[in-house]
C-alpha positions as CSV (number, residue, x, y, z in Angstrom):
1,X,9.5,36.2,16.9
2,X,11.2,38.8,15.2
3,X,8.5,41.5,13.6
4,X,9.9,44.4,10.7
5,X,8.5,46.5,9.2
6,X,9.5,46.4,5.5
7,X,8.2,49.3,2.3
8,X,7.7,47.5,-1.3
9,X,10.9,47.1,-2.7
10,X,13.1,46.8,0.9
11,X,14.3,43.5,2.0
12,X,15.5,41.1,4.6
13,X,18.7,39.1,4.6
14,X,19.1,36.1,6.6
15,X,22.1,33.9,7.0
16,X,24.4,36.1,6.5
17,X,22.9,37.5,3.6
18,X,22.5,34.2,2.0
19,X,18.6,34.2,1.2
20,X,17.2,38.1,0.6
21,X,13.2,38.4,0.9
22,X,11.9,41.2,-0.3
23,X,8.5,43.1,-0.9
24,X,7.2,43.1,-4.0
25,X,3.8,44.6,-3.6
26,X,1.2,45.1,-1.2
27,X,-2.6,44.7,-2.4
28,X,-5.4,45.2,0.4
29,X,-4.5,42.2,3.1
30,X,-1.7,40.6,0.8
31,X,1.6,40.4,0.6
32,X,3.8,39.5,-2.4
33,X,7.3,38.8,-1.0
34,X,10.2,37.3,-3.6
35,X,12.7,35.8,-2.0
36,X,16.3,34.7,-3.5
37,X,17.9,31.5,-1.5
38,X,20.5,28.9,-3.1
39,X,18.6,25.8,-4.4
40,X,19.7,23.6,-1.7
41,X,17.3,25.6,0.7
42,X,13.8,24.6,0.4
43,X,11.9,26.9,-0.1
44,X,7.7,26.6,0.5
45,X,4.3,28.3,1.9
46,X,3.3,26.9,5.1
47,X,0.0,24.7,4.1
48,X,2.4,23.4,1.6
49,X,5.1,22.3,4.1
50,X,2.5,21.1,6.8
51,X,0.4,18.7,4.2
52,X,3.6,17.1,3.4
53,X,4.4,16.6,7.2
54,X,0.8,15.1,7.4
55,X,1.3,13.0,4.5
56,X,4.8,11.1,5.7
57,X,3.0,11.0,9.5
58,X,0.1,8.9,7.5
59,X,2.8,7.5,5.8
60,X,4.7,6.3,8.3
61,X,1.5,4.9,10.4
62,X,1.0,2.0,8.0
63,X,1.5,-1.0,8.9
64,X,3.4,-3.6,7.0
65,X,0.9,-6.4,7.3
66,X,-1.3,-3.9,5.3
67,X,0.7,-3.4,2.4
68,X,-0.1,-7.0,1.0
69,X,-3.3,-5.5,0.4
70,X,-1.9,-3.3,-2.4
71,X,-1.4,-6.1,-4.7
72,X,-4.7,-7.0,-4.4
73,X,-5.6,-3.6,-6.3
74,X,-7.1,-4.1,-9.9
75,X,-4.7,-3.1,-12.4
76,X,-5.7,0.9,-13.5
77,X,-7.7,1.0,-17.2
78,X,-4.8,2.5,-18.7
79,X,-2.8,-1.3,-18.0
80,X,-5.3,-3.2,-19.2
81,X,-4.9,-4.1,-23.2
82,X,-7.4,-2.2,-25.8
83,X,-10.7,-3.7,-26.6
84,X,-11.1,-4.8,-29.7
85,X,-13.2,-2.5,-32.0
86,X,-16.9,-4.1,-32.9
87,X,-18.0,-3.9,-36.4
């Protein structure tokens, strides 16, 4: 790991300068970086990344016997047709 030592306002270029990260503020523990990077590089926090890896891994563990299951769900409220209005 690579550790620098950056003020607010200095930044960080990686890949040859294509994606600059730089400090925008320090308050107490907390940083706020901002980092410019071409759309096609995602670009998210951590938990973020490591909840959608846990999702696809739960994903991915289904079996496809179990799916048939699904169709058994009852159709959500918002499906069903209004009920008529009493008088």
């Amino acid at each position: 790991m690579l550790v620098l030592a950056r003020k607010v306002n200095e930044a960080v270029l990686l890949m040859d300068g294509t994606v600059r990260i730089v400090v925008l503020g320090v308050q107490g523990d907390q940083v706020k970086l901002g980092i410019e990077a071409p759309r096609s590089i995602a670009i998210m926090r951590e938990e973020i990344f490591e909840a959608q890896s846990e999702n696809q891994r739960a994903a991915q563990s289904v079996l496809p016997e179990g799916l048939g299951e699904i169709s058994e769900i009852p159709p959500s409220p918002q499906s069903l047709p209004p009920k008529p209005k009493s008088p």
